[in-house]
C-alpha positions in Angstrom: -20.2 -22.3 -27.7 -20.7 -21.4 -31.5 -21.1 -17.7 -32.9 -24.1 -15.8 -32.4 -25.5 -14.0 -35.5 -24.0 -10.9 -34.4 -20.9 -12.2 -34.5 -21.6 -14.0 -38.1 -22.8 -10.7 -39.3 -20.3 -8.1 -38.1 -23.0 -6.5 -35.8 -22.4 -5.0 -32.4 -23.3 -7.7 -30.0 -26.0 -7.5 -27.4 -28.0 -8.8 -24.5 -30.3 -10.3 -26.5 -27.3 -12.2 -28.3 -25.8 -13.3 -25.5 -29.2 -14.2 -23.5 -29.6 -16.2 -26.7 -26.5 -18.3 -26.0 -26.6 -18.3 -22.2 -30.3 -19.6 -22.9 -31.3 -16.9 -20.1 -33.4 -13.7 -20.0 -32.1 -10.6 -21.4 -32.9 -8.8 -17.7 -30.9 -11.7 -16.3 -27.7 -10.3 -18.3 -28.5 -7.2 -17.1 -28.4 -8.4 -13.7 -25.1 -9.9 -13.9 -23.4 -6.9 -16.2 -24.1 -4.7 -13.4 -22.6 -6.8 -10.8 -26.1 -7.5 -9.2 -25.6 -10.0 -6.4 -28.7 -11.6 -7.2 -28.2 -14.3 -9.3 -26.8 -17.7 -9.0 -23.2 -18.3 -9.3 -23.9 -21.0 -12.1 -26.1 -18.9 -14.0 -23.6 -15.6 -13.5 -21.1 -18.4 -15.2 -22.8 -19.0 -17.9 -23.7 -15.8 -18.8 -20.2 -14.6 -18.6 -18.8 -17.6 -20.6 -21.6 -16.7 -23.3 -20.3 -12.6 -23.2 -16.8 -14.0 -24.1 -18.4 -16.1 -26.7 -20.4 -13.6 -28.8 -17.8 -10.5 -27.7 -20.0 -8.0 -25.5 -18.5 -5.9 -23.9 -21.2 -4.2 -21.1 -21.9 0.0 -21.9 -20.5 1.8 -18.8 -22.7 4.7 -19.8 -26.0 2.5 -19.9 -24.5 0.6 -16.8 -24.5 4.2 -14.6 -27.7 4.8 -15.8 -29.3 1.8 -14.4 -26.7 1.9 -11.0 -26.0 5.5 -10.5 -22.1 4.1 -10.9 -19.7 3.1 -13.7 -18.5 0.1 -11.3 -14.2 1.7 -11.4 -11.8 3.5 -9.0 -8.9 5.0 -10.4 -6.0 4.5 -8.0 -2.9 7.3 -8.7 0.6 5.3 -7.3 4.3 6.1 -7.2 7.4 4.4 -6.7 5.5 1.0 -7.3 9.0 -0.4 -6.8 8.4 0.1 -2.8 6.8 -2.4 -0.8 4.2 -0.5 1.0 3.0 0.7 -2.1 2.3 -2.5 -4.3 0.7 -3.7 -1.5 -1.8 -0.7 -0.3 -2.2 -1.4 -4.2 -3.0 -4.7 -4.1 -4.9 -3.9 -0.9 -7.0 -1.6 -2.4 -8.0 -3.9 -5.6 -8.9 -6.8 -3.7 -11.5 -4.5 -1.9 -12.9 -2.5 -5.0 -12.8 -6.0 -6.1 -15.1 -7.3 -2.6 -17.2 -4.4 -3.8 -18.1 -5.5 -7.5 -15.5 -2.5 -8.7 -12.6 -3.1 -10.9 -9.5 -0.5 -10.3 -8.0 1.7 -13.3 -4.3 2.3 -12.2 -2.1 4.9 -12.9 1.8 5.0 -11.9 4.1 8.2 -11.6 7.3 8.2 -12.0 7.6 11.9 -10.3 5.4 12.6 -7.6 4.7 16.7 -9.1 1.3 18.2 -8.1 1.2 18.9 -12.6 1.5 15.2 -12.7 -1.1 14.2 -10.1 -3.4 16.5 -12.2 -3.5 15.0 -15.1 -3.6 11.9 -13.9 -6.7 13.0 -12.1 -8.1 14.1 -15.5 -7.5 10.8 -17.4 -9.1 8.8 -14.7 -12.1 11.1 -15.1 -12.5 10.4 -18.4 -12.2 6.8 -18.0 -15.4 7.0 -16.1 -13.8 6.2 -12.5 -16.8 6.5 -9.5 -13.9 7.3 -7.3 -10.1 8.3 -6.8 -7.7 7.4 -4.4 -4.4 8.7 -4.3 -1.6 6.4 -2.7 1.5 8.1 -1.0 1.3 11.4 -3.1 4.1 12.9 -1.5 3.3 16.5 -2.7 4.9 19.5 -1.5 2.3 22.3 -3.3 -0.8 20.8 -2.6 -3.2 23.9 -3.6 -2.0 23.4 -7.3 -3.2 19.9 -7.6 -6.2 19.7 -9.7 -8.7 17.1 -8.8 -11.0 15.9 -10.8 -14.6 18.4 -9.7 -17.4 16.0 -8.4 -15.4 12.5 -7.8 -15.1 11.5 -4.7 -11.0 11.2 -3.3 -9.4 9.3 -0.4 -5.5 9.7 -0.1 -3.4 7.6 1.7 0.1 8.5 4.1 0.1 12.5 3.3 1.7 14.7 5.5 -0.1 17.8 3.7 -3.4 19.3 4.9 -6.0 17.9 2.7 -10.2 18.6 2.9 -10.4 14.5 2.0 -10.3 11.5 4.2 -7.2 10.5 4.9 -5.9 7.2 5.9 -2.9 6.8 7.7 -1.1 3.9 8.8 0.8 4.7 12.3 4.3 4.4 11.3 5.3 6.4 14.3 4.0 4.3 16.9 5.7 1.4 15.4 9.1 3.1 15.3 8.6 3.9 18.7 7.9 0.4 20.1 10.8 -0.9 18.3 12.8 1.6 19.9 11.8 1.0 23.1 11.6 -2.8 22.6 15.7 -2.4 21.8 16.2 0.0 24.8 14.1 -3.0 27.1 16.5 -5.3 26.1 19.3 -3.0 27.4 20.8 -1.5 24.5 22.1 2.1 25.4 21.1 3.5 21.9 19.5 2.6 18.6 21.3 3.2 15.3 19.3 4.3 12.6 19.1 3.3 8.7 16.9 5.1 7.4 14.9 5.9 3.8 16.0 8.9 1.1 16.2 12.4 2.8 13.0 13.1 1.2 9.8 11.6 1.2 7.0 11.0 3.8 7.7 7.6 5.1 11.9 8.2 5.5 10.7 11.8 7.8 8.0 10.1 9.6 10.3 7.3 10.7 13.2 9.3 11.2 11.4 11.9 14.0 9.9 9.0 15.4 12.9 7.1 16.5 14.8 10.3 17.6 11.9 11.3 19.5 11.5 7.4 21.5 15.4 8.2 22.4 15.0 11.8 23.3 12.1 10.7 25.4 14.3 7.6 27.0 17.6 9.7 27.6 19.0 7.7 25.1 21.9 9.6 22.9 20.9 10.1 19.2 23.5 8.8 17.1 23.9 9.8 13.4 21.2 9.0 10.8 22.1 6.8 7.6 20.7 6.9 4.3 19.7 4.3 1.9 17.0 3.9 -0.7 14.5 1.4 0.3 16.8 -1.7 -1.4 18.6 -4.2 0.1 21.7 -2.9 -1.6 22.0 -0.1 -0.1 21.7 -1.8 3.4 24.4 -3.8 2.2 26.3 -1.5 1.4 25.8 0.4 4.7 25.8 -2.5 6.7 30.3 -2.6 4.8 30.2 0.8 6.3 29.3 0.3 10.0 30.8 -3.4 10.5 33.8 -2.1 12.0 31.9 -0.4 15.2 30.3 -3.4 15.9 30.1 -4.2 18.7 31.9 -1.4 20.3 29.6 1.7 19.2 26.9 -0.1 17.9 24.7 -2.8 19.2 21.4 -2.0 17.7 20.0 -0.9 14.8 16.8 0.2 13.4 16.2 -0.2 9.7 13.7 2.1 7.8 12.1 -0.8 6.2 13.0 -5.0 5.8 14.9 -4.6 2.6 17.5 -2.6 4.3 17.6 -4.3 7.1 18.2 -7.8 4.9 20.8 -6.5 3.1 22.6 -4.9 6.5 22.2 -8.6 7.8 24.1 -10.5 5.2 27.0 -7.4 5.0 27.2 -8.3 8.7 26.8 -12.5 8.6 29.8 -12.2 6.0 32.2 -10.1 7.9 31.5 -12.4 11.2 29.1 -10.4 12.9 26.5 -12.3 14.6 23.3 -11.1 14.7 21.8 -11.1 17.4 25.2 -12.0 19.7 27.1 -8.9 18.2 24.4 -6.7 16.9 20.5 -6.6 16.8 19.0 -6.0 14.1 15.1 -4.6 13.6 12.7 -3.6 10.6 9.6 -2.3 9.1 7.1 -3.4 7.1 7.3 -7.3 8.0 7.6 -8.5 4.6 6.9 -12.0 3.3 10.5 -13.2 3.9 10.9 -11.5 7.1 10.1 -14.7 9.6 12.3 -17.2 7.2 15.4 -15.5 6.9 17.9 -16.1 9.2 18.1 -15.3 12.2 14.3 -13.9 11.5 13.7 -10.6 11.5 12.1 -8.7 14.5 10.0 -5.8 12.5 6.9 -4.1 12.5 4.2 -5.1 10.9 1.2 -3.1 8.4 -2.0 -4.3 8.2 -2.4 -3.0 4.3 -5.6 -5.3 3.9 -7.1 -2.6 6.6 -5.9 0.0 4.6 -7.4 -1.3 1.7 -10.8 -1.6 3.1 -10.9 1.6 4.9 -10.2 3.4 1.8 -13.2 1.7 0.1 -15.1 2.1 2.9 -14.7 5.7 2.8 -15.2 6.2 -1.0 -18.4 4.1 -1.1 -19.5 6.6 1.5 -18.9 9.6 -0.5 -20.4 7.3 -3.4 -23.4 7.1 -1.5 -24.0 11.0 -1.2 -22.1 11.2 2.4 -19.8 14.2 3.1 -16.3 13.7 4.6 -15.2 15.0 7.4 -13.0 17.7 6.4 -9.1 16.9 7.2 -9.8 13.8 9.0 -7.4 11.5 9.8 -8.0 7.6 9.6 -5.5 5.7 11.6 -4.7 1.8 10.7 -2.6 0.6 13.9 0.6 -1.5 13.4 1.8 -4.1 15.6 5.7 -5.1 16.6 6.7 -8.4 15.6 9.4 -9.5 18.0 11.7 -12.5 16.8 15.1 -13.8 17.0 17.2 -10.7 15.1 16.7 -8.7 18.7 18.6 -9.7 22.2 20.1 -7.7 24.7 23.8 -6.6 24.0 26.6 -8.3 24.6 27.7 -6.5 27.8 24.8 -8.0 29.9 25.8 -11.8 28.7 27.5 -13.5 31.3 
């Protein structure tokens, strides 16, 4: 396509300058700026392709006028380094995305209620229609400022909150893992879990002591890693030599542990699952190839993705929240070959 005269001329390009090129009606533009579904996909191309050609770049201020909405979410995110969290991330832009929004991101590198805040302020003035805050971790929620007026979900917080709040059921997963290990005839289940602090390790942690407390199962000692497979390695060195006299089972926190346990072991002779079973969380991408693949437990993040949406657009829409509810996203265990009943009950 060739320059339009605003282009040529140094003006501020327009509709009318790209309805020009796309040989369409300026209303037509208007349609598709504002994410209207009605209009043809070949049409919505061309406009598009004729918007990159003459440089416009749609108002968001004309654009609420004419929707009641800027078309963004701001998502707030920490420890983007953890699995869970790029992908309720990911989750949650593929459904703004569904929903004609795009998603303005913001990562923390300290999860501090000062931090969250001014996040919450710069997504504000970014003209966000929403907020959703992923894992926030915060200890002192009453100082965190949100922004007044914008709608907010948050995800996996153990604080009291007055927005929805959308939980994925970590603890029954811990718990059928458990008791899927104790089925098999395990007297116990080790435990690796995440850093001492944080929402996900405590969750996890009180969930598989309570499945043995409620089995008579004895509760052996809790170990710490960091969420990387290094530091299951390096644990995984640690334990090898009560294997499999003490310890025929072990739980890991999430898969990267458990990965890195599983090579310490395969290197020192251990067989997994003839000397030790082994079992996870998350059930990441490389969790059925690996081998002997990983029993785990799986999270549906695309359901965590759309239920947060689903919620905002609610609130969006003029609907009140139910104060402090909870929003539960099931899990499901994934049994394969890392799991077998201990050696003791082989013939």
């Amino acid at each position: 396509m060739t320059d339009s005269p605003a282009t040529r001329h140094g003006k501020v390009p327009t509709m009318v300058d790209v309805a020009a090129v796309a040989g369409v009606s300026p209303q037509t533009v208007s349609r598709v700026s504002n994410g209207s579904p009605n209009v043809e996909a070949s049409t919505r191309t061309k406009v598009l392709e004729a918007m990159r050609s003459v440089g416009y770049r749609p108002n968001a201020a004309a654009r609420a006028l004419t929707t009641g909405r800027f078309g963004a979410i701001g998502v707030v995110a920490f420890s983007l380094s953890r699995f869970g969290d790029v992908k309720t991330v990911e989750a949650l832009a593929l459904a703004a995305k569904a929903h004609g929004f795009s998603t303005n991101l913001i990562s923390l590198d300290s999860p501090t209620a000062g931090g969250v805040s001014a996040a919450m302020a710069q997504l504000a003035a970014q003209n966000v229609d929403g907020l959703i805050v992923v894992e926030s971790e915060i200890l002192e929620r009453s100082s965190v400022m949100f922004a007044p007026g914008i709608p907010v979900v948050v995800t996996d917080d153990l604080a009291e909150t007055s927005y929805p709040l959308v939980m994925t059921d970590q603890a029954s997963g811990v718990t059928k893992a458990v008791e899927h290990l104790l089925r098999l005839g395990h007297k116990t289940v080790w435990h690796i879990a995440g850093p001492p602090s944080g929402n996900a390790t405590r969750v996890r942690r009180e969930a598989w002591e309570a499945a043995l407390v409620a089995n008579g199962a004895p509760v052996p000692p809790v170990y710490h890693g960091d969420w990387t497979p290094a530091s299951g390695y390096r644990l995984g060195a640690v334990l090898a030599d009560r294997i499999p006299e003490e310890i025929t089972a072990i739980l890991c926190a999430n898969d990267q542990m458990a990965l890195g346990l599983m090579r310490a072991f395969q290197e020192r002779g251990i067989s997994i699952p003839g000397d030790v079973s082994v079992a996870g969380f998350d059930d990441i991408d490389v969790a059925e190839y690996v081998w002997p693949p990983l029993t785990t437990v799986r999270q549906h993040f695309d359901q965590v993705g759309q239920l947060c949406m689903d919620l905002l657009l609610e609130q969006i829409a003029g609907r009140r929240p139910t104060p402090g509810k909870v929003h539960d996203v099931p899990v499901e265990l994934v049994i394969r070959a890392s799991t077998s009943v201990p050696p003791a009950h082989r013939s």
